[in-house]
N, C-alpha and C positions, 0 to 999 in steps of 0.2 A: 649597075655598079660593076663595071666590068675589071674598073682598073685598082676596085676593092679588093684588096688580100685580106685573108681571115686573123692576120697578125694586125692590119692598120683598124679591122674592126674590134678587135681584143684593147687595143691602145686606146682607139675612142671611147671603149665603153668605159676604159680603169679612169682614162679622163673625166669622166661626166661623174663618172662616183666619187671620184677624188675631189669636184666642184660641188657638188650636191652633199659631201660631207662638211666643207667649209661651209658651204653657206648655211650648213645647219647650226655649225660652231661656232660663226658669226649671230646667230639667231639668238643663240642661249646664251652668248656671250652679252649681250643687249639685253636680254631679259633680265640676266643676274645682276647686271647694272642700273637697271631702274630697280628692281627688289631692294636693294643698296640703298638709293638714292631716296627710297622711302622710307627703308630704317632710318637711316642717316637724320632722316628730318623728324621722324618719331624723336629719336634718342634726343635729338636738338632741343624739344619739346617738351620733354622730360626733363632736360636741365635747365631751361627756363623757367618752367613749373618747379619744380626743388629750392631755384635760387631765390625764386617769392615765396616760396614758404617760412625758408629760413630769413630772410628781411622778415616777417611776420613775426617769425617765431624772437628773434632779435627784438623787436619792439615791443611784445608782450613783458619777455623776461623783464627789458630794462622800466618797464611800466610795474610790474608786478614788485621788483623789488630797488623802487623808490625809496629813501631813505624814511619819507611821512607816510609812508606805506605800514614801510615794516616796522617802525616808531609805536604808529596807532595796532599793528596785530600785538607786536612784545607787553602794549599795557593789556590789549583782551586776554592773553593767557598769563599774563602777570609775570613777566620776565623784567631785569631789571640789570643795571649794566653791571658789569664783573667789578668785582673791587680787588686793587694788590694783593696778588698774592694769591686768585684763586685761579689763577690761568697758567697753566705751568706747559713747559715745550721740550720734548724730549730728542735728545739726536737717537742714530740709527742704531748705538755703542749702548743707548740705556741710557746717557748720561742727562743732566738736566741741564737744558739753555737759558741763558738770560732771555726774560720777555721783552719784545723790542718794542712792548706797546706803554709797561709800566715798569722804568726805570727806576725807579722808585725804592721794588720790591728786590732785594737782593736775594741771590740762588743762594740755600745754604749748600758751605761746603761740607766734603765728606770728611771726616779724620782721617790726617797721613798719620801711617806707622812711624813713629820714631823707632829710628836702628841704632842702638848703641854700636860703639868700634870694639870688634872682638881682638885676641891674642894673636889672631891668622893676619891682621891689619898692620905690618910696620912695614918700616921702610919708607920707600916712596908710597904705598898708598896709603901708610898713619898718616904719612905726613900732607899727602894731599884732600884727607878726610878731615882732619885738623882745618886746612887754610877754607875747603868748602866750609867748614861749620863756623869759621871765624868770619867768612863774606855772609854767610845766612845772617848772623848776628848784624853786623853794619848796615844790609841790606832795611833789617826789618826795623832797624831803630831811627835810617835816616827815611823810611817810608810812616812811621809812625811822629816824625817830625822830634825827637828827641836825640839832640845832638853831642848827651853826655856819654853817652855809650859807644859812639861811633870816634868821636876826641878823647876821653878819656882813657885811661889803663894803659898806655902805649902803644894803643890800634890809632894808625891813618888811615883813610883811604884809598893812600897812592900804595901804600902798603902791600896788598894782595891783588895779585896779576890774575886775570881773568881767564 
């Protein structure tokens, strides 16, 4: 190797190492790709398995609680169906909802405070306290379907503007 210099053999060697690291990087690169490709197909596997369970588990439930199912357990512990008025539905405020299953059973209400009109009330707001208490009236007499309260006394109904 005569016409070898100690720098083209320095070059060859950084070359062979530089190829012998690819191809090692390529190697693991491959390898990490099948380890991949068999999780990949575990995990596939796994939710296969899952998704028959659940169809399972879905077909049990809707077996288990068949309405002659649960018909014949409610007569063995002696359950018996609700009657008006013993089902009651609460909103998030505390307050009590109508049940949408027994129309029937009316919510009671609470008692409103009645406010008498104080001495601080004239003006425009006696007077607009006045015409709300004269619409309450009309309201409640033509909701009660008695039409001498609402014609009578010199109340109309075109009378108070809303």
């Amino acid at each position: 190797m005569k016409g070898m210099t100690r720098e083209w053999a320095l070059t060859f060697a950084f070359s062979g190492l530089i190829l012998l690291a690819l191809a090692f990087g390529l190697t693991w690169v491959n390898i990490e790709r099948t380890d991949m490709a068999y999780e990949l197909r575990r995990l596939q596997t796994d939710i296969e398995a899952q998704a028959a369970l659940i169809s399972k588990l879905d077909v049990e439930r809707n077996t288990l609680t068949t309405p002659d199912r649960l018909r014949s357990l409610a007569g063995q512990y002696g359950l018996v169906q609700a009657r008006p008025g013993q089902i009651r539905r609460l909103a998030a405020t505390g307050e009590e909802l109508p049940s949408p299953v027994f129309a029937a059973a009316p919510v009671p209400e609470k008692p409103q405070k009645k406010t008498q009109p104080t001495a601080v009330q004239n003006g425009k707001a006696g007077k607009l306290a006045a015409k709300n208490v004269t619409r309450a009236k009309i309201l409640r007499a033509s909701a009660s379907g008695d039409d001498s309260a609402a014609e009578g006394g010199g109340i109309r109904m075109g009378a108070v503007k809303p």
